[in-house]
C-alpha positions in Angstrom: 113.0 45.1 121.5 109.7 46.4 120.7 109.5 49.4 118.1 107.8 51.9 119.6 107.3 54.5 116.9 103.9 55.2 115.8 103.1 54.0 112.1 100.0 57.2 112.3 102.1 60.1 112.3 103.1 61.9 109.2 106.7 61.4 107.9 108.9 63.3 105.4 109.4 60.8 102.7 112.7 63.1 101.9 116.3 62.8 102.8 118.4 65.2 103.2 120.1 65.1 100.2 116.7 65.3 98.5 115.8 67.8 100.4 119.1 69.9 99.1 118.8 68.7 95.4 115.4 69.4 95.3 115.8 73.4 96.5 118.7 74.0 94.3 116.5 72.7 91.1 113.7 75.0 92.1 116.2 77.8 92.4 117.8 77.2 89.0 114.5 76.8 87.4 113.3 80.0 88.7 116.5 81.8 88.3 116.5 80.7 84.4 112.9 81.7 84.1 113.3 85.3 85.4 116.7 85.7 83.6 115.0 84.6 80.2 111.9 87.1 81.0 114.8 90.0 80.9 116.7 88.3 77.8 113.5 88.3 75.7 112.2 92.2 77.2 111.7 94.5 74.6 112.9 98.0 75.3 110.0 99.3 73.9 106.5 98.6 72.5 105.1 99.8 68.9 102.6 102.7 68.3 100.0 101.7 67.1 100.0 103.5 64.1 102.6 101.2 62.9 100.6 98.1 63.3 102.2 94.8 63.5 104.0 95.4 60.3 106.4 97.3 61.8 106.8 95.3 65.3 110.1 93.7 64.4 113.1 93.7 66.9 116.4 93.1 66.4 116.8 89.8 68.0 120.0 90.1 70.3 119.0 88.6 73.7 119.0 91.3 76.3 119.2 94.2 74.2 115.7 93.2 72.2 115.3 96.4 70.2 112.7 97.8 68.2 113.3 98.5 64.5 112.3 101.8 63.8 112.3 103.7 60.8 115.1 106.3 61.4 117.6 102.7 62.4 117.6 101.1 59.4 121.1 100.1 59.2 123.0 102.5 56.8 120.0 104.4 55.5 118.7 101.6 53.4 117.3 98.5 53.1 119.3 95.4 52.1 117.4 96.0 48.1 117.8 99.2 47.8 121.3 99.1 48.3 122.2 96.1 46.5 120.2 98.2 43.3 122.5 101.1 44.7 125.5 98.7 43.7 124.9 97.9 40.8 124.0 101.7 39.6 127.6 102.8 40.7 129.3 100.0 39.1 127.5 100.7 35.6 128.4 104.9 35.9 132.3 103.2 36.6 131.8 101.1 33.7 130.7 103.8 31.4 133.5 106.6 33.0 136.3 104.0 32.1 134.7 103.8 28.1 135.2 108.0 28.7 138.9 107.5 29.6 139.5 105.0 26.7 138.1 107.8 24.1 138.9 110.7 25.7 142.4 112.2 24.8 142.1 115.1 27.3 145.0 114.6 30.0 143.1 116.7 32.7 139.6 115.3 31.9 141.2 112.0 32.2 143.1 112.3 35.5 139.5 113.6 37.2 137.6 110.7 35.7 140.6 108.7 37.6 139.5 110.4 41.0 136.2 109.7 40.3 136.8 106.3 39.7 138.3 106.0 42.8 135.7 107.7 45.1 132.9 105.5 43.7 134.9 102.4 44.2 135.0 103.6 47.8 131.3 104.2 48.3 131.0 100.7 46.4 133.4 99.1 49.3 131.0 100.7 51.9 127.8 99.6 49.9 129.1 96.1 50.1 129.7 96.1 54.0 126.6 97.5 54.8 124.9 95.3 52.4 126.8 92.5 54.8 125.9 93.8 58.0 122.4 93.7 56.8 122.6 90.6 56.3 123.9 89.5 59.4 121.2 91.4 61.3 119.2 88.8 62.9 115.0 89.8 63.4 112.5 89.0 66.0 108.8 89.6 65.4 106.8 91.3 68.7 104.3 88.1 68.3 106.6 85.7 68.9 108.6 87.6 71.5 104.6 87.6 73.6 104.5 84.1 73.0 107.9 83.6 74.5 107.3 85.7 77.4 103.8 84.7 78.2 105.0 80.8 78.4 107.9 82.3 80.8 105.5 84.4 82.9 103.3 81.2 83.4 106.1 79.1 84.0 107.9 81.5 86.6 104.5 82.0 88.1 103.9 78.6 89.1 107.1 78.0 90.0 106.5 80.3 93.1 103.3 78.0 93.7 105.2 74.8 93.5 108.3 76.4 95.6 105.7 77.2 98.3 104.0 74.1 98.2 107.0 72.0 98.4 108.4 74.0 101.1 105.3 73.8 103.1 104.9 70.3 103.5 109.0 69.5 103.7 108.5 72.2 106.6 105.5 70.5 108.3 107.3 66.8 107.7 104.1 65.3 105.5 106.0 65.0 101.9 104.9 62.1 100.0 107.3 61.0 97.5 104.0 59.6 95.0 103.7 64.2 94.3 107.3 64.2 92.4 106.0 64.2 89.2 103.6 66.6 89.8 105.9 69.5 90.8 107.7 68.6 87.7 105.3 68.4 85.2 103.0 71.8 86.8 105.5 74.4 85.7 105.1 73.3 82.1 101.4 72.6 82.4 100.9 76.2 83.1 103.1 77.5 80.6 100.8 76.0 78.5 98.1 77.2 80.5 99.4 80.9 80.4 99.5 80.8 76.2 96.3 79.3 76.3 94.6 82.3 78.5 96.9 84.4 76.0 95.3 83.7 72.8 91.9 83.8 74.1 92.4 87.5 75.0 93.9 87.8 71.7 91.3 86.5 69.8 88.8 89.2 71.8 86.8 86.8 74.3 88.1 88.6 77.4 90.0 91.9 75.7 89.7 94.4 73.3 91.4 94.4 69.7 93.3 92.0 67.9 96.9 93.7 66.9 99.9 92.8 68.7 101.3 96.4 69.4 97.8 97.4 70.6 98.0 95.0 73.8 99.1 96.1 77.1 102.3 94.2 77.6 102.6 94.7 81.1 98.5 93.4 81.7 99.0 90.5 79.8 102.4 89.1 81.3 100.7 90.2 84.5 97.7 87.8 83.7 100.0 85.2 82.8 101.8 84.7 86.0 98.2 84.5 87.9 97.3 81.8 85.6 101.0 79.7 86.2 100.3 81.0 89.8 96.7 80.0 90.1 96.2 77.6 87.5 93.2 75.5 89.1 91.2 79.1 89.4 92.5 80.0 85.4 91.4 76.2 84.5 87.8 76.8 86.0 87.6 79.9 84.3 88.0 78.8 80.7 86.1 76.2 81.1 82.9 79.3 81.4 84.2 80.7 78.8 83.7 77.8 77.1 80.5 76.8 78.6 79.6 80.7 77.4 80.5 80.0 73.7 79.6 76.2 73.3 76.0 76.5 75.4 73.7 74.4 73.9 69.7 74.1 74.1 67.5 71.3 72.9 63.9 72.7 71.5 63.6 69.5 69.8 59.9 68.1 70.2 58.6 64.6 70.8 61.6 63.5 72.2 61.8 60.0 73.9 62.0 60.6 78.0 62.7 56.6 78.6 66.5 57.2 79.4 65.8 60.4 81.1 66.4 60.9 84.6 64.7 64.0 86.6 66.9 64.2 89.6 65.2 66.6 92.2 67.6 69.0 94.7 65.7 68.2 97.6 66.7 64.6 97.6 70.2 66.0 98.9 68.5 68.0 101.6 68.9 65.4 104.4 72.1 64.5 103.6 75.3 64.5 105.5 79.3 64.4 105.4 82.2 63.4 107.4 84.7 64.1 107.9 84.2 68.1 108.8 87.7 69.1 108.1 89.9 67.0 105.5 93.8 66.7 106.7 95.9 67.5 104.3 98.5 65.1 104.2 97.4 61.6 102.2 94.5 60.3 100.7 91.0 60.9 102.6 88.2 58.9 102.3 84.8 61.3 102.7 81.4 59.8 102.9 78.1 61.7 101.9 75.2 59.9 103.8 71.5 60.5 102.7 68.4 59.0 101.1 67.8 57.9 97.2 71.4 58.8 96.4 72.3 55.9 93.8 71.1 57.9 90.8 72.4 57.1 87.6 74.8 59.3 85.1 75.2 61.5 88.7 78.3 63.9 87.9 80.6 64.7 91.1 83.5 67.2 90.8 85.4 67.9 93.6 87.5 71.7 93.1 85.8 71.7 89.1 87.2 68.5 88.8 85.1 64.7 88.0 86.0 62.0 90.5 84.5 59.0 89.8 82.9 57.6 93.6 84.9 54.5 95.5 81.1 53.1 96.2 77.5 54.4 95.6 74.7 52.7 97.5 71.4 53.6 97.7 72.1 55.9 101.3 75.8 56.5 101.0 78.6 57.7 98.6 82.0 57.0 99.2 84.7 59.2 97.6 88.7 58.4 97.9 90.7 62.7 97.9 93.8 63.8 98.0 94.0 67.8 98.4 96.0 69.8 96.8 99.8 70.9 97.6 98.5 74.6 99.9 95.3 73.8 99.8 92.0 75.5 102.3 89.6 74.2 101.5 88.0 71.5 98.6 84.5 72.3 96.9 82.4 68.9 96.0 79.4 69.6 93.7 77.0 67.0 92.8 75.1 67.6 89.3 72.9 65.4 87.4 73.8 64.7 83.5 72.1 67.9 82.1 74.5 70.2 84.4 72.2 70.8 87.2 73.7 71.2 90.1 72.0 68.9 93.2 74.0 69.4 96.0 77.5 71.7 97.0 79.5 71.5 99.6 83.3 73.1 100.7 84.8 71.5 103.4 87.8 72.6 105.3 91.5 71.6 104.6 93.6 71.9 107.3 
């Protein structure tokens, strides 16, 4: 019996049971994100008076606390207390010499309560001394570092669970994008600290102090850049292009390996296919004129793809979009950054 089924339409490369598993891990992972973000929330930020000297919490997970000056436990620091200590136990030491000399029966018996009474506040010295101890601390810089990576993280987990659902829904999975909705989560995490210490460090913000910064702007940044982390990736690389921009003034320089690569070349030139599907690998051809040039650079959405063929009147390039994507941006430049030729075609 002949098979009839048609080997050109899109199939989920799911089961059902994968399809199941799959959900429930993106619902734990984003559950266990948004549970640490209100583990790790402080209750309140610093002035900024205080500076970061005095941006330390107590570090009990959801009840993050700031340490402020009127909640020092008992009154005192853990020194001051211990030096406390050892004060009362010399004035005890030098009352009981008193009661060994003394021969005054009354004078003796109120040493006695004495005594007593500082031995009590020595008892209470001792366990606030020990709860002291026991008091563990959290610094406000590491609590924005921990949630900044959570922000990312939940951010592009909402990206990843819309993605995924997407193409399960349509029926065009491909089983070869596992590792990517795995590894992405933590890619922008790392992502989301990176765009973190950058505004820290002044390049797209103001000041440098911990309790200074806006906590709810820069979480807020943070989950744009886990949710949009192609956009956040294109936009440090101007900040870097910003900082690290160099120019050549150099004289006499030897133009043998230099090659001049005029826009107009790429005026004639044309593409197909019109709209890019957006299940698979596509294969997209750029026809033209004097195309073969040498150290040519070709990015497609900001990033370098290296062409399946190059002829003198055609390049061929092999593209997968992206999970949700519109649309795909290919940009032709020559080896000084120029750019020869852009293009955004549909994704549909």
């Amino acid at each position: 019996m002949a098979d009839n089924t048609s080997t050109d339409m899109p199939v989920n490369e799911i089961s059902k049971p994968g399809k199941f598993f799959a959900g429930l891990l993106l619902i734990i992972f984003t559950s266990l994100a948004i549970i640490s973000l209100i583990a790790y929330w402080p209750n309140k930020m610093p002035s900024a008076q205080d500076g970061d000297d005095r941006a330390w919490y107590l570090h009990q997970r959801f009840n993050i606390t700031l340490i402020e000056k009127a909640d020092s436990a008992c009154g005192c620091e853990k020194d001051s207390l211990t030096r406390a200590t050892d004060s009362v136990i010399n004035i005890i030491r030098k009352v009981n010499d008193s009661i060994t000399t003394s021969r005054d029966s009354a004078r003796i018996v109120n040493l006695k309560d004495s005594i007593k009474k500082m031995e009590a506040t020595i008892r209470f010295m001792t366990k606030c001394n020990m709860a002291l101890s026991e008091v563990k601390r959290i610094h406000l810089n590491t609590i924005l570092l921990l949630l900044v990576a959570l922000m990312g993280f939940l951010g592009n987990m909402i990206h990843v669970a819309s993605s995924f659902t997407s193409y399960v829904g349509n029926g065009t999975f491909k089983r070869n994008w596992i590792l990517w909705y795995f590894v992405k989560p933590f890619t922008a995490a790392g992502l989301a600290i990176i765009v973190y210490f950058i505004i820290r460090a002044g390049f797209l913000s103001y000041g440098t102090g911990a309790s200074g910064i806006s906590l709810y702007g820069i979480l807020s940044l943070s989950a744009l850049a886990g949710l949009f982390t192609d956009s956040a990736t294109l936009k440090l690389k101007e900040v870097f292009e910003v900082i690290f921009k160099t120019k050549d003034d150099r004289t006499g320089k030897l133009k043998g390996d230099e090659v001049t690569v005029a826009s107009n070349e790429f005026a004639g030139v044309t593409f197909t296919p019109k709209t890019i599907p957006a299940a698979g690998e596509n294969t997209v051809v750029f026809t033209g004129k004097s195309l073969n040039i040498p150290d040519i650079i070709i990015t497609i959405d900001g990033n370098p793809v290296s062409p399946a063929s190059k002829t003198e009147d055609k390049i061929e390039l092999k593209f997968t979009p992206a999970a949700a994507a519109v649309k795909a941006v290919f940009v032709f430049e020559d080896k000084t950054g120029k750019v020869l030729f852009t293009r955004e075609i549909p994704v549909k």
